[in-house]
PLY file of the C-alpha trace (Angstrom):
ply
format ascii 1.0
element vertex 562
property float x
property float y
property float z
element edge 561
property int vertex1
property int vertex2
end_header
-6.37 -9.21 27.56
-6.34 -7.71 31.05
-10.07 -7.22 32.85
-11.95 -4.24 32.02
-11.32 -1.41 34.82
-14.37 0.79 35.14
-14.83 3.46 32.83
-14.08 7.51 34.59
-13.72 9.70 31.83
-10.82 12.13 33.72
-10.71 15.52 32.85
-7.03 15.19 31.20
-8.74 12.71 28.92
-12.14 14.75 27.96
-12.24 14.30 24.22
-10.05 11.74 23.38
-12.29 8.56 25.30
-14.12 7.64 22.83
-16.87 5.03 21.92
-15.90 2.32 19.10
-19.44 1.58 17.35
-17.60 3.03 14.42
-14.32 4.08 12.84
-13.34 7.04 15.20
-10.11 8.90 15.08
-7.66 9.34 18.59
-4.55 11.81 17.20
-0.77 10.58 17.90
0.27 14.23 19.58
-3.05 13.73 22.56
-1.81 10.26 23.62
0.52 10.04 26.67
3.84 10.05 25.29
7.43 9.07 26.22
10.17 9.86 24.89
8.73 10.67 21.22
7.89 14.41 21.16
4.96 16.56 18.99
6.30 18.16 15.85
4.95 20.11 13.07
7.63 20.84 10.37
6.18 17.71 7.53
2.76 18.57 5.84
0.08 16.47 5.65
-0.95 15.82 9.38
-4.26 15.65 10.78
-5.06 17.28 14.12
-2.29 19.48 15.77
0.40 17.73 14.68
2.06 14.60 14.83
4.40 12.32 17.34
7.93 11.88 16.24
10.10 9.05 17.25
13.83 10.37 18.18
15.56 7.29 19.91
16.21 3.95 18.30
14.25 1.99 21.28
12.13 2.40 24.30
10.53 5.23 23.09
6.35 5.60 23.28
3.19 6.87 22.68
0.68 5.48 24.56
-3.39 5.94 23.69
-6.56 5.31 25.79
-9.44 4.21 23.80
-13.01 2.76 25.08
-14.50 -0.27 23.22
-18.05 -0.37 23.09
-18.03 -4.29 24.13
-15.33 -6.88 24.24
-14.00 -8.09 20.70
-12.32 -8.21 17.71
-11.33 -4.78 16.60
-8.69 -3.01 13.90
-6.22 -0.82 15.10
-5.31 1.42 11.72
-1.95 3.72 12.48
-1.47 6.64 10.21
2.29 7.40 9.51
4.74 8.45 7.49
8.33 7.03 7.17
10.81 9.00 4.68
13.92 6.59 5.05
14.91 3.98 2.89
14.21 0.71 5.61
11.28 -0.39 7.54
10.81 1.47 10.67
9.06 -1.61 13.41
7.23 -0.65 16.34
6.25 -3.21 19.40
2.32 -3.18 19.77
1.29 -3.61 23.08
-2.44 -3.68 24.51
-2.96 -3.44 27.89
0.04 -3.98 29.01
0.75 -7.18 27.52
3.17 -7.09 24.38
1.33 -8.87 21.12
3.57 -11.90 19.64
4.46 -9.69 16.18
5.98 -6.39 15.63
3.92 -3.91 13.16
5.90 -2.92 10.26
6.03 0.40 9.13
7.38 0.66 5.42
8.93 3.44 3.72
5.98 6.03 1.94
8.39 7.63 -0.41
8.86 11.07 1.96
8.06 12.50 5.03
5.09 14.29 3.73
3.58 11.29 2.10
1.59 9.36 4.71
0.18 5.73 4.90
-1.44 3.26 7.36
-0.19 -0.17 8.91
-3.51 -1.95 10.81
-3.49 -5.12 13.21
-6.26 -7.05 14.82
-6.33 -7.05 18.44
-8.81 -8.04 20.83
-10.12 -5.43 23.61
-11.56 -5.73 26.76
-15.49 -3.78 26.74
-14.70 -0.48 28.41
-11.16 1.27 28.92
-7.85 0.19 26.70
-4.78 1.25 26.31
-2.91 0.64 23.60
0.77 1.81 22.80
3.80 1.81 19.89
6.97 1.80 20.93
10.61 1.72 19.18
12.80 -1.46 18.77
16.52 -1.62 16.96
15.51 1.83 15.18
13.89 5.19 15.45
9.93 5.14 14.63
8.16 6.55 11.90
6.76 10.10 12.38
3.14 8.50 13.92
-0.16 11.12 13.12
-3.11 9.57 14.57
-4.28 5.45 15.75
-8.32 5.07 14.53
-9.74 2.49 16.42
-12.66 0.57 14.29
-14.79 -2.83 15.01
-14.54 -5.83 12.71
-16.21 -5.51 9.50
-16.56 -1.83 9.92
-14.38 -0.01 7.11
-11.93 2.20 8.15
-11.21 5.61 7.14
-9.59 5.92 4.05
-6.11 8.13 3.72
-5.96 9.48 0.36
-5.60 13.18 -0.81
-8.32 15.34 0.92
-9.99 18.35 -0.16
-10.59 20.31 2.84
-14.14 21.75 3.20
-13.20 24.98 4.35
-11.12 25.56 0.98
-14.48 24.97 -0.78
-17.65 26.97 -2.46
-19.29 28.06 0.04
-23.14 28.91 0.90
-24.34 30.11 4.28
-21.87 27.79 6.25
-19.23 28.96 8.16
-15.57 27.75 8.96
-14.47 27.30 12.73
-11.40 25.93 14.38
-12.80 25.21 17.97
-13.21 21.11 18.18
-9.89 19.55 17.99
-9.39 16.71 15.43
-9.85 18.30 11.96
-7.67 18.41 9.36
-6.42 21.51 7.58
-7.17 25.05 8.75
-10.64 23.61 10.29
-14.25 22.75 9.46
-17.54 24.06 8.24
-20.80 23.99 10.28
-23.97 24.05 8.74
-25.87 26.98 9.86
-29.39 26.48 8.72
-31.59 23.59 8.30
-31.62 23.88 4.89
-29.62 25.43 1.48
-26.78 26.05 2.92
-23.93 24.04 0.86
-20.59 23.14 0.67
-19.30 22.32 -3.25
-15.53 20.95 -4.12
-13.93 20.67 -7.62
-12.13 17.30 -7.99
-10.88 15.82 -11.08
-11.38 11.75 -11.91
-7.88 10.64 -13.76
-10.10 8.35 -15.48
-13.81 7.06 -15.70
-14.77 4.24 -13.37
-15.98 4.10 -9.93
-14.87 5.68 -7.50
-15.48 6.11 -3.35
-16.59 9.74 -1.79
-15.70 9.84 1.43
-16.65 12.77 3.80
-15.16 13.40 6.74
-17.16 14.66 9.59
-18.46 15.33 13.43
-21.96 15.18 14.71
-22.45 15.71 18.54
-26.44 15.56 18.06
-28.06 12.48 19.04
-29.77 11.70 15.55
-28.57 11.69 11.98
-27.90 15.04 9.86
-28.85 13.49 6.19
-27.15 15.90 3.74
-28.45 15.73 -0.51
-25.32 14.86 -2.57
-25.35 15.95 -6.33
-22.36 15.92 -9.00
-22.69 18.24 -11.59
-25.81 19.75 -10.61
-27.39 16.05 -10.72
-28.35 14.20 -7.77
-26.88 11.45 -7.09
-28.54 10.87 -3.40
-31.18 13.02 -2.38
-30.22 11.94 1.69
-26.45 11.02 2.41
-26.66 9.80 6.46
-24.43 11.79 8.55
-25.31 9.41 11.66
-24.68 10.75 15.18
-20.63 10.43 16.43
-21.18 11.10 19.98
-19.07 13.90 20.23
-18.45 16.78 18.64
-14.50 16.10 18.30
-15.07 12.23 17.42
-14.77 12.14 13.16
-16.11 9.26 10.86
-16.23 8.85 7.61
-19.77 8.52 5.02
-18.88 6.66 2.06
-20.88 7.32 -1.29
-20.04 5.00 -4.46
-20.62 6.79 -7.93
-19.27 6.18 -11.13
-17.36 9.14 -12.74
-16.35 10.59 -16.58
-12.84 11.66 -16.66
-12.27 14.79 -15.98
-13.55 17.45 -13.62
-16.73 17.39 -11.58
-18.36 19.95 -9.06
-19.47 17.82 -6.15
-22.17 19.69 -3.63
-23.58 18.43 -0.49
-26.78 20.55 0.72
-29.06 20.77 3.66
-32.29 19.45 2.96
-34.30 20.51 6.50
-32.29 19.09 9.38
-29.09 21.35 9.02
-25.58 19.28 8.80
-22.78 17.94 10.74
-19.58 19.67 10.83
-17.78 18.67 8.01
-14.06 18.37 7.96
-13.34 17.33 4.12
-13.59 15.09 1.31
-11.37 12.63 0.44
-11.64 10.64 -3.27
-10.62 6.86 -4.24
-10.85 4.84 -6.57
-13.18 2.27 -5.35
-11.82 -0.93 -4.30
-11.00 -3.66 -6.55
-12.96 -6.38 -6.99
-11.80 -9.71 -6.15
-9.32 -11.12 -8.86
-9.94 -14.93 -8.94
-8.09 -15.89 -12.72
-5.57 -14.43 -14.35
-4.08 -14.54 -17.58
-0.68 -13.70 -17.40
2.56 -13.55 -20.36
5.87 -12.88 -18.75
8.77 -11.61 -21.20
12.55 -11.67 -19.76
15.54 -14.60 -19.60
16.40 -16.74 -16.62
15.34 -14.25 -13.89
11.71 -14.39 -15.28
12.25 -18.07 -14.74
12.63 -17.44 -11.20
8.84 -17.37 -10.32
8.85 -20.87 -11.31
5.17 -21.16 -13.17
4.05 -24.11 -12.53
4.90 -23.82 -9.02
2.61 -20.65 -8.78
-0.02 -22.68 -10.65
-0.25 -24.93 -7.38
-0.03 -22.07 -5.10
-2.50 -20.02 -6.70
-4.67 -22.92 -6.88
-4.51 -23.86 -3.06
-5.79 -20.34 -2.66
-8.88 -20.67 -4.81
-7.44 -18.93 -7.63
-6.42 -19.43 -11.17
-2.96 -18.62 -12.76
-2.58 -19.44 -16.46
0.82 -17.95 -17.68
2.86 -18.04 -21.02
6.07 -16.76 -21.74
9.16 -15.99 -24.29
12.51 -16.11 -22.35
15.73 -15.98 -23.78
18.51 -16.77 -20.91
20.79 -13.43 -20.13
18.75 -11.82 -22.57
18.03 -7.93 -21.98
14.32 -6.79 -23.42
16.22 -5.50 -26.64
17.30 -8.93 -27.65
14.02 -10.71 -27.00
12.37 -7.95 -29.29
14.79 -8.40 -32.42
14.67 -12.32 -32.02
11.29 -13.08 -31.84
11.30 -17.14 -32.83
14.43 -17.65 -30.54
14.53 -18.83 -27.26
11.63 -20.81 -25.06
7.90 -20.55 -25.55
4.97 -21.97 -24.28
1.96 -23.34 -26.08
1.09 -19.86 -26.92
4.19 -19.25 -29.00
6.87 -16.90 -28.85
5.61 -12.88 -28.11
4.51 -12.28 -31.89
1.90 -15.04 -31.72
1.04 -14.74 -28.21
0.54 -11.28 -28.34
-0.81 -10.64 -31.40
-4.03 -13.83 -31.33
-4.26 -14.64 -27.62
-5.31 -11.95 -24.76
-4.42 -11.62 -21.54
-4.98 -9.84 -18.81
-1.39 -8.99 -17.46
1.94 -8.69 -19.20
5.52 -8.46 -17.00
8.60 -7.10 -18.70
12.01 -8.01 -17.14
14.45 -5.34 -17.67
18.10 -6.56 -17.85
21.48 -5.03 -18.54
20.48 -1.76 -20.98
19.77 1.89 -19.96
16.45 3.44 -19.84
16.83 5.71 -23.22
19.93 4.75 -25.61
21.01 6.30 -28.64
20.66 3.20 -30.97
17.27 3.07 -29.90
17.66 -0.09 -27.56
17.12 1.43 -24.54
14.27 -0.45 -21.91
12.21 2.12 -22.24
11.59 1.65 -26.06
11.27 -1.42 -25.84
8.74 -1.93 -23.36
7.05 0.29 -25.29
7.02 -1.88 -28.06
6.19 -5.10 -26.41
3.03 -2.77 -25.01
1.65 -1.83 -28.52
2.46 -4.82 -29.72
0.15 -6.51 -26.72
-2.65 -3.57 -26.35
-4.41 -4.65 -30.10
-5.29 -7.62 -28.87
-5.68 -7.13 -24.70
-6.87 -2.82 -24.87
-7.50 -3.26 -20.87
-4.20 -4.76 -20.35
-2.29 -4.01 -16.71
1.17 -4.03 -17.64
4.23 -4.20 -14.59
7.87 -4.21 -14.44
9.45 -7.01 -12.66
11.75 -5.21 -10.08
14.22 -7.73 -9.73
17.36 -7.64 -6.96
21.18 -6.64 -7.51
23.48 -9.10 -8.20
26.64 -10.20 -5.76
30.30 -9.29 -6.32
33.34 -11.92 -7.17
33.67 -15.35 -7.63
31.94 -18.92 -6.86
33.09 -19.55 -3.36
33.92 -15.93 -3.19
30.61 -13.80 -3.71
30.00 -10.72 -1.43
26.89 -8.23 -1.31
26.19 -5.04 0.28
22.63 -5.51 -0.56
21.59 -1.79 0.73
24.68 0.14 -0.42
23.92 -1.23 -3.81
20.18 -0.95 -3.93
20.00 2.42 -2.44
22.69 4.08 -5.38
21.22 6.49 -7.88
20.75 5.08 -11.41
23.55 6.98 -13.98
22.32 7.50 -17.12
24.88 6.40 -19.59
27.04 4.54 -17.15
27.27 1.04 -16.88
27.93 0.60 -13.30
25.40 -1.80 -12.23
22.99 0.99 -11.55
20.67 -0.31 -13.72
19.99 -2.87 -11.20
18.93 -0.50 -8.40
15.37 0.86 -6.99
16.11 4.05 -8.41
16.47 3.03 -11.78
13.27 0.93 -11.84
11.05 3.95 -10.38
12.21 6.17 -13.44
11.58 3.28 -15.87
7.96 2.70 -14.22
7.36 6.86 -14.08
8.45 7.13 -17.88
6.23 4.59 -19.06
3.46 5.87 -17.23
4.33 9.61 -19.10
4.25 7.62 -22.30
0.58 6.65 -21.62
-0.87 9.50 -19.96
-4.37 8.64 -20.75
-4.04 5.01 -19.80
-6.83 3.74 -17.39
-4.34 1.05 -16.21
-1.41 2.84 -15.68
1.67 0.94 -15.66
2.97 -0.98 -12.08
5.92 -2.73 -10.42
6.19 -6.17 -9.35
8.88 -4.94 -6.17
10.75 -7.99 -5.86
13.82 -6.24 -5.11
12.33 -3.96 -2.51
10.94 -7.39 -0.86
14.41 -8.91 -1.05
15.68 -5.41 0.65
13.36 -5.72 3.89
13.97 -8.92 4.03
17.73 -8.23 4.38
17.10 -6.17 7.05
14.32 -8.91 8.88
17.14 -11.01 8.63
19.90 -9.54 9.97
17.69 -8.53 12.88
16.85 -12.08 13.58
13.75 -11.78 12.91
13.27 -14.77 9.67
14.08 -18.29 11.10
16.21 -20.32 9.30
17.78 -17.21 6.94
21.48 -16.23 8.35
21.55 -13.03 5.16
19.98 -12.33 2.18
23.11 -14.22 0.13
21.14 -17.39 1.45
18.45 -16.65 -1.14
21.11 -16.66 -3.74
22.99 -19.50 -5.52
25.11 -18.05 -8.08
25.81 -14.18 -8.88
22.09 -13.52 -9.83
20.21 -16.06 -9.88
17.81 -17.61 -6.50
17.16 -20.80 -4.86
13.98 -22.32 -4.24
13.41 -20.19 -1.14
14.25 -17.06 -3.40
11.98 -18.53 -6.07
9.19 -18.34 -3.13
10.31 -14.82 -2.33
9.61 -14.28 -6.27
6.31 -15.68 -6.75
4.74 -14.62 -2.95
5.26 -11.24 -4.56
4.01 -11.59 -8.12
1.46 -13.18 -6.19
0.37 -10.79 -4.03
1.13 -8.28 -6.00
-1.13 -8.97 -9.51
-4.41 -10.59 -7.68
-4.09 -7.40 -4.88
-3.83 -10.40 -2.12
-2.38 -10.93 1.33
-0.18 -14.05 1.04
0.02 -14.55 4.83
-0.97 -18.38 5.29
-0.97 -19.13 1.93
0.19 -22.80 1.16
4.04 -22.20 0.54
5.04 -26.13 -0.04
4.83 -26.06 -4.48
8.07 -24.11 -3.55
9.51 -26.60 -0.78
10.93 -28.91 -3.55
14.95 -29.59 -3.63
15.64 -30.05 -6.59
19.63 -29.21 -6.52
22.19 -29.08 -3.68
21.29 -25.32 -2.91
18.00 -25.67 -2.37
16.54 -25.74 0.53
13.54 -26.98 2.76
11.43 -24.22 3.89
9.78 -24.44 7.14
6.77 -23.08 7.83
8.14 -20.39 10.24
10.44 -19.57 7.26
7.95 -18.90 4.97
5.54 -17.27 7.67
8.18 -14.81 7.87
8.89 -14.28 4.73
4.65 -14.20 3.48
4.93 -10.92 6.46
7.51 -8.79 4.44
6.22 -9.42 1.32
2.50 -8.40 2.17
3.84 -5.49 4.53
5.89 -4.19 1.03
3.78 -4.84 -1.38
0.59 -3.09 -0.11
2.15 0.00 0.79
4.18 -0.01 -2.43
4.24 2.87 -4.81
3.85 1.38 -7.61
2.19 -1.90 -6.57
-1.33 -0.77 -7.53
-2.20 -2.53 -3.67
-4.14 -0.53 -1.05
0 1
1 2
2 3
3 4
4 5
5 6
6 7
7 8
8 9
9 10
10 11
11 12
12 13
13 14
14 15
15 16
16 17
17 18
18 19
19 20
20 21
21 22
22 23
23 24
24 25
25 26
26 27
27 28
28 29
29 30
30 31
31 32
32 33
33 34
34 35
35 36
36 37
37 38
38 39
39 40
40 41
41 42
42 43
43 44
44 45
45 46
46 47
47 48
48 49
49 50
50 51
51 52
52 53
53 54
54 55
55 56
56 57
57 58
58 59
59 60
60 61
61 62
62 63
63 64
64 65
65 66
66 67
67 68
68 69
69 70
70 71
71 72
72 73
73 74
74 75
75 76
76 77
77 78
78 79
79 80
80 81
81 82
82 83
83 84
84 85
85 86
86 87
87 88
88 89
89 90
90 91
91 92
92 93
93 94
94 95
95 96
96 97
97 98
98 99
99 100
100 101
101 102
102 103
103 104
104 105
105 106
106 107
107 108
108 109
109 110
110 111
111 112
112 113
113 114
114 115
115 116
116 117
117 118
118 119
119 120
120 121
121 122
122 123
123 124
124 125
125 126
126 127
127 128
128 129
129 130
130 131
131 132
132 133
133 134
134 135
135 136
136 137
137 138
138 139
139 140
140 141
141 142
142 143
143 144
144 145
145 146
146 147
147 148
148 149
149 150
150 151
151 152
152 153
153 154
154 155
155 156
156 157
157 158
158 159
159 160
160 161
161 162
162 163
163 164
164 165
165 166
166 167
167 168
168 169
169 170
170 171
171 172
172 173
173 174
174 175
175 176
176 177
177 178
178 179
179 180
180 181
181 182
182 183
183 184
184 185
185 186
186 187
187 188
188 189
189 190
190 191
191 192
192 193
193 194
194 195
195 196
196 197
197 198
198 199
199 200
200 201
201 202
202 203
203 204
204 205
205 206
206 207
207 208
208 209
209 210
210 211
211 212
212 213
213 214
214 215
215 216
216 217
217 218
218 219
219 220
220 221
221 222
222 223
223 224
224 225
225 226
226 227
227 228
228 229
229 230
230 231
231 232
232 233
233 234
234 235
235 236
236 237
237 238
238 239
239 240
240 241
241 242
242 243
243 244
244 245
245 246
246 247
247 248
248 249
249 250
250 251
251 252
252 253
253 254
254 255
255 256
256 257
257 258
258 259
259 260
260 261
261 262
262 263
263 264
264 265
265 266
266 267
267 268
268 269
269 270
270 271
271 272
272 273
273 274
274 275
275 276
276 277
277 278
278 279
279 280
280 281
281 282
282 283
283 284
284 285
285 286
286 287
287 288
288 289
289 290
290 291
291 292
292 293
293 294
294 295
295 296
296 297
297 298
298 299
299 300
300 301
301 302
302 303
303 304
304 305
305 306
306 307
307 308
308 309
309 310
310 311
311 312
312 313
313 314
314 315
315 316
316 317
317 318
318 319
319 320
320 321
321 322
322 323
323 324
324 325
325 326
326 327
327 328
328 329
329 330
330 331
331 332
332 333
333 334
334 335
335 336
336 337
337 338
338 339
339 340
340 341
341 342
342 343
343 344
344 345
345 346
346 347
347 348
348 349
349 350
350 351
351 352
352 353
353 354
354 355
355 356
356 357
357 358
358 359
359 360
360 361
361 362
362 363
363 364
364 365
365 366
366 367
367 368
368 369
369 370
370 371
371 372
372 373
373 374
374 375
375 376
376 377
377 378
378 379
379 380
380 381
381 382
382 383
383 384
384 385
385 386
386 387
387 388
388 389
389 390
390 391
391 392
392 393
393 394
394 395
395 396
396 397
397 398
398 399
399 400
400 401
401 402
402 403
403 404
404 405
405 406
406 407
407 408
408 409
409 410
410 411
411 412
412 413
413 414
414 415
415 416
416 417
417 418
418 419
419 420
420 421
421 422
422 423
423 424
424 425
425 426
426 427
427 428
428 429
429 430
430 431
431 432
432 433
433 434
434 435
435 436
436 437
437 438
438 439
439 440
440 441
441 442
442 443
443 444
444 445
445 446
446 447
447 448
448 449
449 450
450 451
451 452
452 453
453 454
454 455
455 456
456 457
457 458
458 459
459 460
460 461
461 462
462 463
463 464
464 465
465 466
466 467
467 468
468 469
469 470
470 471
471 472
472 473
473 474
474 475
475 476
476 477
477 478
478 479
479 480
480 481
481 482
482 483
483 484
484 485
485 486
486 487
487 488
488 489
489 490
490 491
491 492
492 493
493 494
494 495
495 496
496 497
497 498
498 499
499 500
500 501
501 502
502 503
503 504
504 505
505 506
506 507
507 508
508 509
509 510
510 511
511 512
512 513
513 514
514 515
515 516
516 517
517 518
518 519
519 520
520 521
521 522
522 523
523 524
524 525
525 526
526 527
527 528
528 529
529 530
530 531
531 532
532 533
533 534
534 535
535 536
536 537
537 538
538 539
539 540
540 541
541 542
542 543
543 544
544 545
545 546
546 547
547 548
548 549
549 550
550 551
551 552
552 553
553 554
554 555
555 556
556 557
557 558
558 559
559 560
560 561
């Protein structure tokens, strides 16, 4: 990076400078901007507002940040993106553009945000570092927090805003920028006055408290935490910010019932910071290093190649043990009523495997049949069944749909595919127009089987193979996957994948079921040619295509990856 200048904090700049020691928060509509304009017409926002992107390239928004000393630091953008495609933005730092683009996935709607984060390294003292459009428009952009290695950043789940709480002797101002919501409470006595929020835990297990806050003073503001009128800590820190407009984040692990709980934080003799809101998570999951795994579903299911992902998962330190019952063009319906047909594993066909082995994952591959039919062989009934079926013998069972990809039009020698026209269609209940092989209809499957179980504390999740497969398409057509001309070279008949699909398939079942970036993963189980279409994968190839699958899958909806 470029040498540090010396460090003037200007007066156009008073409040947004900040020091780095920990996660601290620079908002999207107070950087230097070009281009890209400040809106406020999508909810959700932090601050007073957020940047929007209107031109497909060579728009901007520029931020200066301090770092406390030269290093290794995370650079966590908070966005939202309501279109259908991947929205890319060139990082630059300093004035020097970085070799990769950050991706910036669809989040469902333009209310619903996420965050895309990068390593970069800084020089100690002033930085700049800026976003700006390539090919297409930007995402809507709400704030960049700038965090060390190794220290956690800010979490961006659903918040419950402290000023909306119960109340005791605080009071609620608006005057330091950076809050969230209608503004913050400041403590105004050393001690008893209080702050309490009603939150409701889906489901017991652990889970992360994180409160947002300011502290200007130069020493810690400890605050007493209790849940339910117990205490859980009788001195949460509320170290020193710097500022008065710089927020962080104290984290507090506790383990919840389900249902609702009245958490209170209290001052206990030194007052409190300003406190902007509280923000709940599930805590993180713990690092998945074997899994059992029993995939149901015909020759698409065969896709992920097993064995192959044994070797794969292996390089990686990790265990994969899989069985199976696949019946070639078989839809869900068939597998159920012929349950000694087809191919098996050592663990038998579904009956056995289910009913005297357990495992820790099951994967259902919808094919060919509606959600909800009349004759009662609808997908949605029978997952259900192959659930049941599994749950007495594996009760903490994750189940997932296998999203798979739409297949091509015509003839061998003669196949065509609009991959995004026929991805992006609406599923049509009772119609059987290939809509069954679309996003749409896999979202309602996965949503109706997660009303089915509403009390589930593994509710059900998508492999999003298809979704992959539809970046990718995009990736490559911008140029941007060496060695891949379109999607159609993934395919080698009407449905079915090469080897270089198959590694599409598996990097995402992958990442997706042990929660795990695939980037630099050993791809070469899957470099095998075993028939004329296949294909050797080079390492750039697979480089490319380890990116989109890690920059879909942990964004995903229904991934289950954070």
């Amino acid at each position: 990076m470029s040498e540090a200048v010396p460090f003037v904090l200007p007066e156009a700049l008073e409040g947004r400078v900040l020091f780095a020691a920990a996660p601290i928060v620079y908002e999207a509509e107070a950087a230097s901007l070009s281009g890209a304009t400040v809106a406020r017409n999508h909810a959700g926002f932090t601050g007073a507002g957020f940047v929007d992107y209107r031109a497909r390239s060579g728009e901007s928004v520029e931020w200066t940040v301090r770092a406390e000393e030269a290093g290794t630091y995370l650079l966590s953008f908070r966005f939202a993106n309501g279109g259908d495609a991947n929205r890319p933005l060139a990082l630059g730092v300093n004035g020097r553009s970085l070799a990769d683009e950050a991706a910036f996935m669809p989040t469902g709607s333009w209310t619903k945000w996420n965050t895309v984060a990068r390593r970069v390294t800084l020089s100690a003292g002033v930085n700049r570092v800026r976003l700006t459009s390539v090919r297409r428009s930007g995402p809507n952009l709400d704030s960049l927090t700038l965090s060390p290695e190794g220290v956690a950043v800010p979490p961006t789940g659903p918040s419950l805003q402290a000023e909306a709480g119960s109340l005791s002797g605080v009071k609620v101002y608006s005057y330091n920028h950076g809050y969230t919501g209608a503004g913050y409470i400041d403590f105004e006595h050393d001690s008893g006055d209080y702050v309490q929020w009603s939150m409701n835990a889906p489901s017991a297990g652990v889970y992360e408290l994180n409160f947002r806050y300011a502290n200007g003073a130069g020493s810690d503001r400890p605050l007493r935490l209790s849940v339910d009128g117990d205490v859980v800590r009788s001195a949460v820190a509320f170290g020193s910010t710097g500022e008065w407009t710089a927020w962080r984040e104290s984290k507090v692990v506790v383990s919840l019932a389900a249902g609702t709980h009245d958490v209170r934080l209290t001052a206990t003799g030194s007052g409190g910071p300003n406190l902007d809101a509280l923000t709940v998570l599930p805590a993180p999951a713990q690092d998945v290093r074997s899994l059992r795994v029993f995939h149901i579903g015909n020759s698409v299911t065969n896709t992920i190649q097993y064995r192959n992902l044994v070797e794969m998962a292996a390089g990686d330190g990790r265990e994969y043990v899989w069985g199976r019952h696949m019946i070639p063009g078989a839809p869900l319906s068939y597998i159920w009523t012929h349950p000694t047909s087809g191919f098996e594993t050592d663990y038998g066909f579904y009956r056995e495997a289910l009913r005297e082995h357990q495992w820790d994952v099951l994967t259902l591959q919808p094919f060919d049949r509606q959600i909800e039919s009349s004759d009662g062989q609808g997908d949605l009934t029978m997952a259900k069944n192959f659930i049941n079926l599994a749950l007495q013998k594996s009760p903490d069972l994750q189940v997932y749909i296998y999203q798979r990809w739409p297949r091509r039009s015509g003839k061998p020698g003669d196949y065509s595919l609009d991959y995004e026209a026929q991805w992006l269609r609406q599923y049509n209940p009772g119609k059987w127009d290939k809509s069954m092989e679309t996003r749409d209809y896999f979202a309602r499957l996965t949503e109706a089987l997660r009303d089915a179980y509403p009390q589930s504390d593994k509710p059900v999740l998508m492999v999003p193979v298809g979704d992959v497969m539809f970046e990718l398409a995009h990736r490559i057509e911008d140029g941007d996957v060496p060695g891949l001309d379109s999607i159609e070279d993934l395919y080698y008949d009407g449905i079915h994948l090469n080897n270089i699909g198959s590694l599409v398939t598996a990097t995402t079942f992958y990442a997706t079921m042990y929660n795990r970036d695939p980037r630099g993963i050993d791809h070469t189980a899957y470099n095998v040619i075993d028939d004329s279409y296949d294909r050797v994968v080079s390492t750039r190839t697979a480089a490319a295509i380890q990116d989109a699958v890690w920059d879909v899958v942990k964004g995903h909806q229904y991934s289950g990856v954070s």
